[in-house]
PDB file of the backbone (N, CA, C, O) and the ligand in Angstrom, with CONECT records:
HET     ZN  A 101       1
ATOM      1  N   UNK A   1      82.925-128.716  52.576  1.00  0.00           N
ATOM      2  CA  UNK A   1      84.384-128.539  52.535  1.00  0.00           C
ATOM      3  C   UNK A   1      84.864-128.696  51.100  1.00  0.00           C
ATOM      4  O   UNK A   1      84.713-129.788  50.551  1.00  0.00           O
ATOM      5  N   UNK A   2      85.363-127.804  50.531  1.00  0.00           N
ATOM      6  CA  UNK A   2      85.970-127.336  49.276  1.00  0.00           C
ATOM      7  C   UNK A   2      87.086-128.338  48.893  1.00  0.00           C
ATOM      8  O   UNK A   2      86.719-129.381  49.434  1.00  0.00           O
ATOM      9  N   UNK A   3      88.001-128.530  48.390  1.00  0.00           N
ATOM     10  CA  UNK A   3      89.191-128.852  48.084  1.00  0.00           C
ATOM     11  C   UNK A   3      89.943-128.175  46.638  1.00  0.00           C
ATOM     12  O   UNK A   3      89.555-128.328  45.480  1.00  0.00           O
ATOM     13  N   UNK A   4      91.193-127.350  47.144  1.00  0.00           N
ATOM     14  CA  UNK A   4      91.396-126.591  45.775  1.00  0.00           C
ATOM     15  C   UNK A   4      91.779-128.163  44.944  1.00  0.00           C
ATOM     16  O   UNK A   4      92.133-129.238  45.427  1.00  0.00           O
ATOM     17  N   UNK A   5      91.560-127.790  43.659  1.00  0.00           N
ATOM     18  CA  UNK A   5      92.348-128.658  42.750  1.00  0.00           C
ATOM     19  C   UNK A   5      93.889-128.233  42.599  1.00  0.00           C
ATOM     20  O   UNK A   5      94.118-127.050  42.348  1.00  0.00           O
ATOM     21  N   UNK A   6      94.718-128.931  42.706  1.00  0.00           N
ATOM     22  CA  UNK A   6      96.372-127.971  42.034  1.00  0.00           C
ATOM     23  C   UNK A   6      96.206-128.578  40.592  1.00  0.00           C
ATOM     24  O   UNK A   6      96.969-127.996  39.820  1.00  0.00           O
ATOM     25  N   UNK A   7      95.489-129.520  39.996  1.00  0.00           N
ATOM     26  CA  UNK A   7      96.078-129.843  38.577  1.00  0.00           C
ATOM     27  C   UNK A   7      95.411-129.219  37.918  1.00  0.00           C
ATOM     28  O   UNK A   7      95.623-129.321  36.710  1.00  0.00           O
ATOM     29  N   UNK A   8      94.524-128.473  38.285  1.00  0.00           N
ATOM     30  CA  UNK A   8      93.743-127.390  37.304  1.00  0.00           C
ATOM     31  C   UNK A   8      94.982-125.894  36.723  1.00  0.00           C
ATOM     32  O   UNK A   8      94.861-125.200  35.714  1.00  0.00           O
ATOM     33  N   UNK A   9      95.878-125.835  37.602  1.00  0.00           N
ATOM     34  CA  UNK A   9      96.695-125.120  37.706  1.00  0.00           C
ATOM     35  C   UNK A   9      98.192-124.881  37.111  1.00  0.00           C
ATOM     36  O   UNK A   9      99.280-124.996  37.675  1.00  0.00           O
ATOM     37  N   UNK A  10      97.870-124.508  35.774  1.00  0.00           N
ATOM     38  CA  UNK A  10      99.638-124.778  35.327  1.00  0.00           C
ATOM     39  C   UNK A  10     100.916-124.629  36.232  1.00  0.00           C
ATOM     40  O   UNK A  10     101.029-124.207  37.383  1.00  0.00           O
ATOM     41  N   UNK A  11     101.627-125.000  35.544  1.00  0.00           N
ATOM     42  CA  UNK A  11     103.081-124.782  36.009  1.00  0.00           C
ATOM     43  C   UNK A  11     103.669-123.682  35.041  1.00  0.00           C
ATOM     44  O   UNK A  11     103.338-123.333  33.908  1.00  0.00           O
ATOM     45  N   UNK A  12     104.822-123.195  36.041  1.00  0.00           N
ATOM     46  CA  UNK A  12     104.841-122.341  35.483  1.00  0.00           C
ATOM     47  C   UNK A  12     106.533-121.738  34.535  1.00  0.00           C
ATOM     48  O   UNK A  12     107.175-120.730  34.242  1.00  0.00           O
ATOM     49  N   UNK A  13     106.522-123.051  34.429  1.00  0.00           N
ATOM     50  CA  UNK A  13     107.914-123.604  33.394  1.00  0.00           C
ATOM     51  C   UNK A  13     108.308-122.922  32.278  1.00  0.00           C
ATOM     52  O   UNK A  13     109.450-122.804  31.833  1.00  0.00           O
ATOM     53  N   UNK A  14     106.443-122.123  31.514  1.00  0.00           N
ATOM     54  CA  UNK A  14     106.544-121.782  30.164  1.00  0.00           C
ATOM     55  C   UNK A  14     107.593-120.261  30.463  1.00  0.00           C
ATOM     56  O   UNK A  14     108.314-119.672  29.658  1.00  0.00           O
ATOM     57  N   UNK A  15     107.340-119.971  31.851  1.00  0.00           N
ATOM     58  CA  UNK A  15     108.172-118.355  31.813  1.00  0.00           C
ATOM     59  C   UNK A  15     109.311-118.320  32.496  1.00  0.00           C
ATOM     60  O   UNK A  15     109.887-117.237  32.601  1.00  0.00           O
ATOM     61  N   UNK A  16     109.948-119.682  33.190  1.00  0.00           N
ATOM     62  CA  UNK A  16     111.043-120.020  33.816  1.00  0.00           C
ATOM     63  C   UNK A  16     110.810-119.718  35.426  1.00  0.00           C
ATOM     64  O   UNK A  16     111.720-119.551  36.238  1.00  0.00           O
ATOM     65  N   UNK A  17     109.541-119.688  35.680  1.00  0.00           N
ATOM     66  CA  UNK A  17     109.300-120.289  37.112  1.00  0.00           C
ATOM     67  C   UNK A  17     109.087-121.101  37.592  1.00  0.00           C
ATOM     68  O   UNK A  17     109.499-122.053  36.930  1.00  0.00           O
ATOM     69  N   UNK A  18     108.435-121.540  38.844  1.00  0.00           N
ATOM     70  CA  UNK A  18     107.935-122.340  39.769  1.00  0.00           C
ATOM     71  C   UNK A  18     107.392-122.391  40.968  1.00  0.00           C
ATOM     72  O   UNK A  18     107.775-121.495  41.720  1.00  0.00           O
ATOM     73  N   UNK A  19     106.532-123.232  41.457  1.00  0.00           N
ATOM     74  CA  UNK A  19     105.891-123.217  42.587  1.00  0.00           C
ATOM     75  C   UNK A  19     106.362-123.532  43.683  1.00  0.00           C
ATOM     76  O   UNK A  19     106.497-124.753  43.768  1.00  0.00           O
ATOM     77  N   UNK A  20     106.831-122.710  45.009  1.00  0.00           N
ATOM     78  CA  UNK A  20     107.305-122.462  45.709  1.00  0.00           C
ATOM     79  C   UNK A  20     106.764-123.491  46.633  1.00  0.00           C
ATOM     80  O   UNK A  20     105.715-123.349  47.260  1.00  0.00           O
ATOM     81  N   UNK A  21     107.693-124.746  46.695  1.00  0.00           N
ATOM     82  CA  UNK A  21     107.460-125.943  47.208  1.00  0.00           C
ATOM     83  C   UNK A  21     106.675-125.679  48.777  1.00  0.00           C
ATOM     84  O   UNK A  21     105.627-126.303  48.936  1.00  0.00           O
ATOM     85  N   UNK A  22     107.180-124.716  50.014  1.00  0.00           N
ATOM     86  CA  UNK A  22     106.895-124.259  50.722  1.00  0.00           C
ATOM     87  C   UNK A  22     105.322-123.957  51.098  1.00  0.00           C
ATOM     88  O   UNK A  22     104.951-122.857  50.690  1.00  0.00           O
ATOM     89  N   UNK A  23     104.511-124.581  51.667  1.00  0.00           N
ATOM     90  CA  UNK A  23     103.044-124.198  51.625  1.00  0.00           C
ATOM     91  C   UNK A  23     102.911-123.094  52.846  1.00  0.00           C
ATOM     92  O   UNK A  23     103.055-123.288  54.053  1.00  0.00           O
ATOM     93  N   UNK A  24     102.634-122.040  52.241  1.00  0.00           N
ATOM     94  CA  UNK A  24     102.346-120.667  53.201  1.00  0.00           C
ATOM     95  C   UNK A  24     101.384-121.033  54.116  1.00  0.00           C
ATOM     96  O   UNK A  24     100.487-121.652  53.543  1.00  0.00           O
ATOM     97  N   UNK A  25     101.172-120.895  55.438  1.00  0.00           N
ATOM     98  CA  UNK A  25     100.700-120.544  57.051  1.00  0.00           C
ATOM     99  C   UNK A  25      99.394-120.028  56.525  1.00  0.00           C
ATOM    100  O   UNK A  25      98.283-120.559  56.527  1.00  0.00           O
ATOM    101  N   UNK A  26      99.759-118.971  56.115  1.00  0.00           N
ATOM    102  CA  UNK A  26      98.442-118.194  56.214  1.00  0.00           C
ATOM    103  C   UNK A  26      98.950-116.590  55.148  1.00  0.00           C
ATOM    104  O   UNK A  26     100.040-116.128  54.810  1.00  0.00           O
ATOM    105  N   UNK A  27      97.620-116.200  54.936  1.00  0.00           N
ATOM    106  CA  UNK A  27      97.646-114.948  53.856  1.00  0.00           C
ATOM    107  C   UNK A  27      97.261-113.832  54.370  1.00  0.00           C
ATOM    108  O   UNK A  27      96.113-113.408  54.239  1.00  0.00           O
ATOM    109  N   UNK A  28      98.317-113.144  55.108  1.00  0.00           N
ATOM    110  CA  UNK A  28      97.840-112.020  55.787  1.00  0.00           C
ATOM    111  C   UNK A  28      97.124-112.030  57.137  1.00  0.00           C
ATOM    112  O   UNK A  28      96.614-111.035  57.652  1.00  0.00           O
ATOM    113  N   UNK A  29      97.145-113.471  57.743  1.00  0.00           N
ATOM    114  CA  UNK A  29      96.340-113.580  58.866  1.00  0.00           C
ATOM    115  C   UNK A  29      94.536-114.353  58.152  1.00  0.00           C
ATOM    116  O   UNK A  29      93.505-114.758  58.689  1.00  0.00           O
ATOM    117  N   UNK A  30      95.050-114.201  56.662  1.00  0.00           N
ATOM    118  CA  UNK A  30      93.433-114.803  55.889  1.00  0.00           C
ATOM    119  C   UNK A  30      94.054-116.518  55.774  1.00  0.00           C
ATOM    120  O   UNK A  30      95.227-116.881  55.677  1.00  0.00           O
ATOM    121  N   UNK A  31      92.556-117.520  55.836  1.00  0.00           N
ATOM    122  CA  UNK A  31      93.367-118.512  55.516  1.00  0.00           C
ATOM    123  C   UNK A  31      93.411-118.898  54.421  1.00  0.00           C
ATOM    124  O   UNK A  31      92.506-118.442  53.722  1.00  0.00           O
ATOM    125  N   UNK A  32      94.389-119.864  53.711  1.00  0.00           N
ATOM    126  CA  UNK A  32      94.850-120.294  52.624  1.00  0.00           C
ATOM    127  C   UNK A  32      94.323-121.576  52.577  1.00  0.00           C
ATOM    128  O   UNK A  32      94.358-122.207  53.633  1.00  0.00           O
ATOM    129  N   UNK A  33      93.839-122.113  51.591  1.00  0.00           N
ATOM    130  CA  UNK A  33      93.706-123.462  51.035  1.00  0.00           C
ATOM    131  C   UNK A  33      94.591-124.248  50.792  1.00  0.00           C
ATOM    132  O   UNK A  33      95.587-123.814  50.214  1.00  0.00           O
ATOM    133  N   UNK A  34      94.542-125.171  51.029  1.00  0.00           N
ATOM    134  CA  UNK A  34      95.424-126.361  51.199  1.00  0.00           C
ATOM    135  C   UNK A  34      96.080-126.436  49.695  1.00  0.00           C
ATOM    136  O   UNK A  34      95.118-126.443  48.926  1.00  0.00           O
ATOM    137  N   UNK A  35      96.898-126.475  49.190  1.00  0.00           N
ATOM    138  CA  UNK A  35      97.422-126.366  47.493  1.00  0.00           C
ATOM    139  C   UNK A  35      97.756-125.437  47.095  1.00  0.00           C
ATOM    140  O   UNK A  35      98.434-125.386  46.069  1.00  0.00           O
ATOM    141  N   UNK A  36      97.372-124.325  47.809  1.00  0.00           N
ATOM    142  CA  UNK A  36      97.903-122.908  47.400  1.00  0.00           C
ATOM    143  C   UNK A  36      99.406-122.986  47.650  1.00  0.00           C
ATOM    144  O   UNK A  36      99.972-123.481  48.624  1.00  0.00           O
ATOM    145  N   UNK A  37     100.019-122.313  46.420  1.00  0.00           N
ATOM    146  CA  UNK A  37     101.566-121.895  47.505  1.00  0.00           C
ATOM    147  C   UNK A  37     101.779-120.345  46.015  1.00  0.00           C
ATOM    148  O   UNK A  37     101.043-119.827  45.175  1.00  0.00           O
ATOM    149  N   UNK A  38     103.061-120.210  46.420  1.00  0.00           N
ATOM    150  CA  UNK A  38     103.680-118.871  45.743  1.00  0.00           C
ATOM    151  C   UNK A  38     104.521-119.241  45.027  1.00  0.00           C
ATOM    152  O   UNK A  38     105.339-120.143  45.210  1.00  0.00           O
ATOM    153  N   UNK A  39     104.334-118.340  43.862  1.00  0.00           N
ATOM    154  CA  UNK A  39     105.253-118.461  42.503  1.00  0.00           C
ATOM    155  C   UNK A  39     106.836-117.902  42.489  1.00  0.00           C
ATOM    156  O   UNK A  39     107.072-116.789  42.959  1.00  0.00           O
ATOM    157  N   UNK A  40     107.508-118.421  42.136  1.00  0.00           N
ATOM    158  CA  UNK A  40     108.491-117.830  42.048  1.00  0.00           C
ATOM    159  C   UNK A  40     109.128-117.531  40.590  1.00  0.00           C
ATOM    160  O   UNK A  40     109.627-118.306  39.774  1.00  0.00           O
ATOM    161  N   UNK A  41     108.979-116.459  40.562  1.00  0.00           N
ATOM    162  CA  UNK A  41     109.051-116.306  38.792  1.00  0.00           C
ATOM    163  C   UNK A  41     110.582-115.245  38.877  1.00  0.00           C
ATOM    164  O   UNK A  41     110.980-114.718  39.915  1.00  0.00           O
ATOM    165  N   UNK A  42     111.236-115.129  37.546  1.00  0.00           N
ATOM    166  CA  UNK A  42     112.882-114.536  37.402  1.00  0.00           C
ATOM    167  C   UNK A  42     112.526-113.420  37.168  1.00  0.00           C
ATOM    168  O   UNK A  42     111.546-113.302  36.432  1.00  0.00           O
ATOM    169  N   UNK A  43     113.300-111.976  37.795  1.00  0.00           N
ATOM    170  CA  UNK A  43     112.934-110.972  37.204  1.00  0.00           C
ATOM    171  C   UNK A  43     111.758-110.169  38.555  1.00  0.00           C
ATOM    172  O   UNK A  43     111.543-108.984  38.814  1.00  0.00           O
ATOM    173  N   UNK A  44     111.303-111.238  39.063  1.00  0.00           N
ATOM    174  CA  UNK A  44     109.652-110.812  39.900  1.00  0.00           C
ATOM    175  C   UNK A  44     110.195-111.005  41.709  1.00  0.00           C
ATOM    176  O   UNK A  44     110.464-112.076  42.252  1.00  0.00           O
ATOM    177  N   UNK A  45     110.227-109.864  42.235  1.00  0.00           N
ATOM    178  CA  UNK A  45     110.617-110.197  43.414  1.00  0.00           C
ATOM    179  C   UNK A  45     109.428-109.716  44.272  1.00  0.00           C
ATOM    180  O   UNK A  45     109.342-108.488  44.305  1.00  0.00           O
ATOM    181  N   UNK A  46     108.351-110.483  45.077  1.00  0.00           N
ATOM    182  CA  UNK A  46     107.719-110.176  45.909  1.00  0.00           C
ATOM    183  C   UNK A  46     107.714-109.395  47.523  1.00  0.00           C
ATOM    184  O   UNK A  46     108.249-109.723  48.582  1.00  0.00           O
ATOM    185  N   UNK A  47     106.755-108.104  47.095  1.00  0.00           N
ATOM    186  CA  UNK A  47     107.486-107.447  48.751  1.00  0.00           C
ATOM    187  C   UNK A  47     107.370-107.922  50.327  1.00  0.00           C
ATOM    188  O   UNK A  47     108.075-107.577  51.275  1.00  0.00           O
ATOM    189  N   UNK A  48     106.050-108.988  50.285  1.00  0.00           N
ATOM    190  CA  UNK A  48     106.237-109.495  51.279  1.00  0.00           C
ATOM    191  C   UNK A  48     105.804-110.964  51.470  1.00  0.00           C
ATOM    192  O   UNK A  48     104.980-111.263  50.606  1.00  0.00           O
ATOM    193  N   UNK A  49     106.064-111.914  52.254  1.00  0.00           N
ATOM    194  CA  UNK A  49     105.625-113.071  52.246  1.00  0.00           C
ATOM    195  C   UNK A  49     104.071-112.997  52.389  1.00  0.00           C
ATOM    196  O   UNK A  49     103.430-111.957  52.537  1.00  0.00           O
ATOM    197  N   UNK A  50     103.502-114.432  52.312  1.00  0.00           N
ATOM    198  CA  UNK A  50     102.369-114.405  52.250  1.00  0.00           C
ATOM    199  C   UNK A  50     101.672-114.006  54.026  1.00  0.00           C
ATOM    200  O   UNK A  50     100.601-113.452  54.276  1.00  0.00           O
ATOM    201  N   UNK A  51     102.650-114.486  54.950  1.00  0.00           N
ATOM    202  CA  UNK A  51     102.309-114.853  56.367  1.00  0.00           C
ATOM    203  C   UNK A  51     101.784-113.047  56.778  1.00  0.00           C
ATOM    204  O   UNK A  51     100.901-112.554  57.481  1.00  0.00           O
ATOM    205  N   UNK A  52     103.182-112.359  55.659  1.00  0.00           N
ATOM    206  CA  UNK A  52     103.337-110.430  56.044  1.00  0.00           C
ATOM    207  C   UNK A  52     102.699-109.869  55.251  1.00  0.00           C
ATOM    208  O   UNK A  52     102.814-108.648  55.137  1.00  0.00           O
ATOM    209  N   UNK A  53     101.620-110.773  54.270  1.00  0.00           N
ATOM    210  CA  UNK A  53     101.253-109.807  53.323  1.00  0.00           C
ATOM    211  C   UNK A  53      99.496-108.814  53.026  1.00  0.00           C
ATOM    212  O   UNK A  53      98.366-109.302  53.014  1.00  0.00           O
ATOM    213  N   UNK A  54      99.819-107.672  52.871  1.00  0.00           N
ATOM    214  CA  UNK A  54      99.286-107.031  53.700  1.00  0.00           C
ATOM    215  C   UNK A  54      97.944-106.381  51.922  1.00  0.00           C
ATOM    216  O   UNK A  54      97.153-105.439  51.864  1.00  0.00           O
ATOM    217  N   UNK A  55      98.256-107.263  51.036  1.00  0.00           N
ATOM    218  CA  UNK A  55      97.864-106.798  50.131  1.00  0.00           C
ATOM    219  C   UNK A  55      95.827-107.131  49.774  1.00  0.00           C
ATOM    220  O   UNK A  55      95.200-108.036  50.326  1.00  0.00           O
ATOM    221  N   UNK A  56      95.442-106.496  49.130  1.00  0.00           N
ATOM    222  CA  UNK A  56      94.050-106.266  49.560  1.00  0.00           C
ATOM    223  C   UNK A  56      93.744-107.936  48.356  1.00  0.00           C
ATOM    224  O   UNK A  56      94.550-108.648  47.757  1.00  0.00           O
ATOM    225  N   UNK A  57      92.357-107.975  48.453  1.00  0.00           N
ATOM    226  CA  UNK A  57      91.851-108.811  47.215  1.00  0.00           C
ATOM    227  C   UNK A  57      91.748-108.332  45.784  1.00  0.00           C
ATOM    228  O   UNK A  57      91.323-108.992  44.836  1.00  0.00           O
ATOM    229  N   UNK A  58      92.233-106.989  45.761  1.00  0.00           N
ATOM    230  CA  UNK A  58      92.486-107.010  44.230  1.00  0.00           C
ATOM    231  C   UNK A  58      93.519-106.350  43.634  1.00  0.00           C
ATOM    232  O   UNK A  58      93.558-105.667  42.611  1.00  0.00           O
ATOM    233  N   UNK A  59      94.771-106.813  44.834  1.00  0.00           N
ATOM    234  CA  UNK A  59      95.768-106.263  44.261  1.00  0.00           C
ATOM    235  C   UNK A  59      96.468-107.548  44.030  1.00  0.00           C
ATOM    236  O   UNK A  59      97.160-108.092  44.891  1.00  0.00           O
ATOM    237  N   UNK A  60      96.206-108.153  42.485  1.00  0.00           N
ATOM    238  CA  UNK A  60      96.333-109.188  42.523  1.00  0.00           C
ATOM    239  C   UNK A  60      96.813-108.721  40.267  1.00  0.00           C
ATOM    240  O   UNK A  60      96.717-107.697  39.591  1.00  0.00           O
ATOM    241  N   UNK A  61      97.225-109.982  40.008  1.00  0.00           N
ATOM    242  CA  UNK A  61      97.772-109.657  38.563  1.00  0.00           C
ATOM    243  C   UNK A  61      98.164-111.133  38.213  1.00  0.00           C
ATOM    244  O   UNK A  61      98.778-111.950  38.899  1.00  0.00           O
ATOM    245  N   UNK A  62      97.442-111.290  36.479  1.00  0.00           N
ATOM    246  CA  UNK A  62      97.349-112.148  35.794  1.00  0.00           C
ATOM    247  C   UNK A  62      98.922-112.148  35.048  1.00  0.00           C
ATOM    248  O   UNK A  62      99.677-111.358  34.482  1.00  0.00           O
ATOM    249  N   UNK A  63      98.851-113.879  35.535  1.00  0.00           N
ATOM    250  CA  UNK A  63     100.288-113.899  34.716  1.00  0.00           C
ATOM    251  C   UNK A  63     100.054-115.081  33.364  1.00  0.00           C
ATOM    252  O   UNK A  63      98.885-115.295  33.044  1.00  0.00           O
ATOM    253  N   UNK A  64     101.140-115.802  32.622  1.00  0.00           N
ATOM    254  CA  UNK A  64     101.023-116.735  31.973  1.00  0.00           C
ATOM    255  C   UNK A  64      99.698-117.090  30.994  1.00  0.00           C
ATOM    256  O   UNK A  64      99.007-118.037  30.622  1.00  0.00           O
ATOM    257  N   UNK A  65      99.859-115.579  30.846  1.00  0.00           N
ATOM    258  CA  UNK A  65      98.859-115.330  29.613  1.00  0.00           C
ATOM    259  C   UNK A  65      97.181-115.310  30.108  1.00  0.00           C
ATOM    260  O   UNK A  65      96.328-115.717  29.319  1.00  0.00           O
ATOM    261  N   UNK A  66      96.824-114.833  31.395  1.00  0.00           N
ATOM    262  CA  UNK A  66      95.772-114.988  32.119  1.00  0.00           C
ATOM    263  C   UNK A  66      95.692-116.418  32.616  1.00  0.00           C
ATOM    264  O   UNK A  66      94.618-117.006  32.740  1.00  0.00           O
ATOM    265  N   UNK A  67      96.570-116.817  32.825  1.00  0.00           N
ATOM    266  CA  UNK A  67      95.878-118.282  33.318  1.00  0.00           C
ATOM    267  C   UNK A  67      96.152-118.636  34.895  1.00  0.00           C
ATOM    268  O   UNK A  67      95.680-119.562  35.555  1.00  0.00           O
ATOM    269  N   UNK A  68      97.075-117.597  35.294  1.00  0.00           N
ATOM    270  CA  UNK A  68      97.279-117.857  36.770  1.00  0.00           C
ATOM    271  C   UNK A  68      97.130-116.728  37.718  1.00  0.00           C
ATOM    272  O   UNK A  68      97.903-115.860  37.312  1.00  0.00           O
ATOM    273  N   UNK A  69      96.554-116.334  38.721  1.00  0.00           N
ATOM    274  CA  UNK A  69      96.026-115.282  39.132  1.00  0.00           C
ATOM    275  C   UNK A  69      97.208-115.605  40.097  1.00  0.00           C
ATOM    276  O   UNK A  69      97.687-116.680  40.460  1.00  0.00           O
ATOM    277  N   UNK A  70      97.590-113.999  40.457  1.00  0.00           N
ATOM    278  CA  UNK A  70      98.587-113.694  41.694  1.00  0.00           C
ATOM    279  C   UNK A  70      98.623-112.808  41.901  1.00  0.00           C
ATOM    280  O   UNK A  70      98.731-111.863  41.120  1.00  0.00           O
ATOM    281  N   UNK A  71      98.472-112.784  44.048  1.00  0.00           N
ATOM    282  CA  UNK A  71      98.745-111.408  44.689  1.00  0.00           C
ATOM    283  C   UNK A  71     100.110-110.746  44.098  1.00  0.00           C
ATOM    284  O   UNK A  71     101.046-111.403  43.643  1.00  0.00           O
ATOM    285  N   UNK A  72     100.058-109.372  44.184  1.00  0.00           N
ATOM    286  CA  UNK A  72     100.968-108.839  43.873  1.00  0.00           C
ATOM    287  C   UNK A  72     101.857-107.986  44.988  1.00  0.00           C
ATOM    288  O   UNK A  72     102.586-107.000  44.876  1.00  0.00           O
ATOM    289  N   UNK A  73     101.484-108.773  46.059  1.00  0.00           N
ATOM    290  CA  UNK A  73     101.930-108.249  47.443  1.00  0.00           C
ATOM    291  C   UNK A  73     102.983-109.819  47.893  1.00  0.00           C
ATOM    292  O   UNK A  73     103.983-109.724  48.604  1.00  0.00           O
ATOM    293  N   UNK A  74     102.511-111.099  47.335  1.00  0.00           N
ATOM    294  CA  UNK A  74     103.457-111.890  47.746  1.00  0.00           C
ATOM    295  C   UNK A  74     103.439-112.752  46.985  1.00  0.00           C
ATOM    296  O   UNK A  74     103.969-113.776  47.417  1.00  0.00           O
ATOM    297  N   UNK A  75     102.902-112.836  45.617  1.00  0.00           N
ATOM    298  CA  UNK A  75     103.227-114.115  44.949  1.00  0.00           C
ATOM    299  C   UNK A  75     102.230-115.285  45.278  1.00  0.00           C
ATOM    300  O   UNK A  75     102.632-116.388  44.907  1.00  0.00           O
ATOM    301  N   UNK A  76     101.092-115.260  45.859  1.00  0.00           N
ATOM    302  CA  UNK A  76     100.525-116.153  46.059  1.00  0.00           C
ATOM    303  C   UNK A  76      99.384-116.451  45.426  1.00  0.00           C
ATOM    304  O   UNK A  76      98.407-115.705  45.358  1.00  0.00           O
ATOM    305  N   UNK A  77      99.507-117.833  44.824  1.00  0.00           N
ATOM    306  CA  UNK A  77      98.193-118.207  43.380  1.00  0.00           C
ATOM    307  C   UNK A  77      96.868-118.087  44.595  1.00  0.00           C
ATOM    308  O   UNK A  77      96.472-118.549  45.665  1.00  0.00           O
ATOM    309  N   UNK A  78      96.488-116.877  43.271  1.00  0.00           N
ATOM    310  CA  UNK A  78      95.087-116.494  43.600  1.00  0.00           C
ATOM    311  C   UNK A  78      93.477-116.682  42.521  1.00  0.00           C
ATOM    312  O   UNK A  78      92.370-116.148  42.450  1.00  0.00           O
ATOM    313  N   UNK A  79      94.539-118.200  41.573  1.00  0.00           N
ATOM    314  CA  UNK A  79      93.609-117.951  40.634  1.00  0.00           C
ATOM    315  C   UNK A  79      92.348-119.233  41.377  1.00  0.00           C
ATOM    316  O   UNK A  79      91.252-119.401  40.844  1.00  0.00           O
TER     317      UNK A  79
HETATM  318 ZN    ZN A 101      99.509-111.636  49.215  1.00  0.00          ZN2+
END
């Protein structure tokens, strides 16, 4: 049994976001690790939640200078 780390994981302050206090159900029906949640960044509006999101494993996009991996279907740290 794994355990994500979250402090490996910046915040994401430097671009005027944050981590979407809310811990998502589930990713598309895939499950999510415990620490995962979704970014909420200004400017970036995600098309679907993580619970609706229908996006594959590599439709995904580096933000914060490569340091944080995210679906690009809902915002959810995929790094
Ligand atoms: Zn997604």
């Amino acid at each position: 049994m794994s355990t994500y780390d979250r402090s490996s994981i910046p915040d994401l302050s430097e671009i005027g976001g944050y981590w979407d206090p809310n811990p998502p159900g589930h990713h598309g029906g895939a499950y999510v690790a415990p620490g995962r949640l979704v970014a909420r960044i200004p400017g970036r509006q995600w098309p679907h939640t993580p619970e609706q999101c229908t996006a594959g494993a590599t439709d995904s996009e580096w933000v914060l200078d490569g340091r944080v991996l995210l679906c690009t279907g809902c915002g959810i740290d995929g790094t």
